[in-house]
C-alpha beads as a LAMMPS data file, in Angstrom:
LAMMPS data file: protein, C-alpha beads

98 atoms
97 bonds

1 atom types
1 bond types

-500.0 500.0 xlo xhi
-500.0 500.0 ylo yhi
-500.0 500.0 zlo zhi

Masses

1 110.0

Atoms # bond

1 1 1 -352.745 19.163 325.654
2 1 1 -355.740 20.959 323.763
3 1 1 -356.146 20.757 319.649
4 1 1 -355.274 24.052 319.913
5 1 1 -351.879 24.311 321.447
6 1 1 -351.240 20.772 320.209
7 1 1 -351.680 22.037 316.417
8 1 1 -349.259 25.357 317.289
9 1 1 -346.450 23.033 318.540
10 1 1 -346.523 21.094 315.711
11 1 1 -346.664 24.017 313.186
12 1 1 -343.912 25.004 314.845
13 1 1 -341.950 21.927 315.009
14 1 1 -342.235 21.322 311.128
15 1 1 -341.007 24.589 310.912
16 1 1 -338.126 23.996 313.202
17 1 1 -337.219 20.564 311.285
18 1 1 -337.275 21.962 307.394
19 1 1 -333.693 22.466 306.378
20 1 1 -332.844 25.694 305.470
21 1 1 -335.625 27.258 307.609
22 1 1 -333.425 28.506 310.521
23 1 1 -330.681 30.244 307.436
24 1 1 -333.250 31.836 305.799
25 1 1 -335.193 33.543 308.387
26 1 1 -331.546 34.513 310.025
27 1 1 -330.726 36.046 306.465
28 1 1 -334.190 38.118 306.491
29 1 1 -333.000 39.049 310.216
30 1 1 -329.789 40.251 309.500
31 1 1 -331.306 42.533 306.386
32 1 1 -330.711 40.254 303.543
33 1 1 -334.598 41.564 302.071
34 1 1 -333.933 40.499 298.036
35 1 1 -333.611 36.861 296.727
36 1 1 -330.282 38.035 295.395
37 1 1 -329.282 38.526 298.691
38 1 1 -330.604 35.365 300.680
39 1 1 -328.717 33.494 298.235
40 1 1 -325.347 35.043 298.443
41 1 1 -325.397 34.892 302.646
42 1 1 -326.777 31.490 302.509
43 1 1 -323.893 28.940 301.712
44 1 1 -324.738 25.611 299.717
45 1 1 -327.932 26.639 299.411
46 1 1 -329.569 26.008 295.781
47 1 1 -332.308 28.675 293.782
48 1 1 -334.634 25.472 294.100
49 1 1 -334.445 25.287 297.362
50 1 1 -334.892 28.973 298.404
51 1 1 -337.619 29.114 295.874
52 1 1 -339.032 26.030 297.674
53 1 1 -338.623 26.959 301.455
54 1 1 -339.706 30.927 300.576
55 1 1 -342.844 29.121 299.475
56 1 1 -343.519 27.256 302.445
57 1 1 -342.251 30.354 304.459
58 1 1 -345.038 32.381 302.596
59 1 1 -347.829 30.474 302.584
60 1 1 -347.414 29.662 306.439
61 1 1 -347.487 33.321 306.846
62 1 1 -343.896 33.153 308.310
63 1 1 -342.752 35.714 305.909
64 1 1 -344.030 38.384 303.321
65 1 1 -343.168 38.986 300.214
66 1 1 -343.504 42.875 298.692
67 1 1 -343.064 43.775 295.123
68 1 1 -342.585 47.094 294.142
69 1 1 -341.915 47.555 290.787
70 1 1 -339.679 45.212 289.446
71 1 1 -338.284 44.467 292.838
72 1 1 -339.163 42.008 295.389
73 1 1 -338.525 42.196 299.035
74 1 1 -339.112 39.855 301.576
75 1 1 -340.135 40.718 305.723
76 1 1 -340.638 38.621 308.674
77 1 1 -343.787 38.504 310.184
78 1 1 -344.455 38.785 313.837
79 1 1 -344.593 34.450 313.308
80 1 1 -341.489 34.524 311.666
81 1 1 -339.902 37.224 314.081
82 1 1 -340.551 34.466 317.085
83 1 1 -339.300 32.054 315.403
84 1 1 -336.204 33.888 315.146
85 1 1 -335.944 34.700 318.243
86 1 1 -336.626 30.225 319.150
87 1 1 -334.025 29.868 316.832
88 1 1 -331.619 32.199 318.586
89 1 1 -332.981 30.817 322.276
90 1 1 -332.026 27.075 320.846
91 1 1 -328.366 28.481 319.313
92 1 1 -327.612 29.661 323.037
93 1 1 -328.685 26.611 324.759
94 1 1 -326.453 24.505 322.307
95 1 1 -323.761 26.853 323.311
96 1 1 -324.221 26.274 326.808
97 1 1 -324.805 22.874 327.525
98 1 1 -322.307 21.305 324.647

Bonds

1 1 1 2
2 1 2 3
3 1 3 4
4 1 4 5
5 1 5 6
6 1 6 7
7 1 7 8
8 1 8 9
9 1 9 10
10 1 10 11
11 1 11 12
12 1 12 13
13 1 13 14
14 1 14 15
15 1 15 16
16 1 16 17
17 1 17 18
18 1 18 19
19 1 19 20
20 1 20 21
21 1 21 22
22 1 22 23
23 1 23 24
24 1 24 25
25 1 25 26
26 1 26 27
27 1 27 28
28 1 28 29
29 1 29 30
30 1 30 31
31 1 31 32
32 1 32 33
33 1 33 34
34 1 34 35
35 1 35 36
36 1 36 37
37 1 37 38
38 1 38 39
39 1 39 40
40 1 40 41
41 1 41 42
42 1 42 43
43 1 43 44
44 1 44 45
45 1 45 46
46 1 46 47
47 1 47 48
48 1 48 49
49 1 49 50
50 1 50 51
51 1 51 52
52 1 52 53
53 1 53 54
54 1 54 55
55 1 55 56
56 1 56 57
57 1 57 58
58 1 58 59
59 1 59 60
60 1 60 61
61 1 61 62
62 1 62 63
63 1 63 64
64 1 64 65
65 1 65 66
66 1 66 67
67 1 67 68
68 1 68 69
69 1 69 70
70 1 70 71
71 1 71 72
72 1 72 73
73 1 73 74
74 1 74 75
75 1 75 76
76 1 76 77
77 1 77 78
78 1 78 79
79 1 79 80
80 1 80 81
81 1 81 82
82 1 82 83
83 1 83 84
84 1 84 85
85 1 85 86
86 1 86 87
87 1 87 88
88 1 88 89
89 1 89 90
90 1 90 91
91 1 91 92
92 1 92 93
93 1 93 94
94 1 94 95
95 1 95 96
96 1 96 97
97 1 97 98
């Protein structure tokens, strides 16, 4: 495998592995946009950990994060729209096979 596809899958795959990850970007999906929101549709989840994972989600350039005026919305990114859709392609396969 090149560096370059190498480094991808394993973006990716750390991605893939962080709890929460797959619930949050499913929340986004389904129009959950404000904190407020992710929160409510996410179940157990804590504000440290959204705050946490948002982060990551951010800074990976997974998500985006809009503020206009004293609200804050969050998007997915084309990234974050793929992974989605891996996420949803993995769900199926689950279904399927067990």
């Amino acid at each position: 495998m090149s560096t370059k596809v190498s480094d991808g899958f394993q973006i990716v795959q750390d991605l893939i592995k962080l709890r929460w990850v797959p619930e949050i970007l499913a929340s986004i999906e389904a129009g959950n946009n404000r904190y407020s929101q992710m929160l409510d549709s996410i179940e157990y989840i804590s504000h440290t950990e959204l705050n946490r994972k948002l982060s990551i989600l951010l800074d990976r350039e997974v998500i985006d994060k809009t503020i206009d005026g004293r609200n804050t919305y969050y998007s997915l990114l084309p990234f974050g729209e793929d992974l989605v859709h891996v996420f949803h392609h993995l769900e199926e396969l689950g279904e399927r096979y067990f």
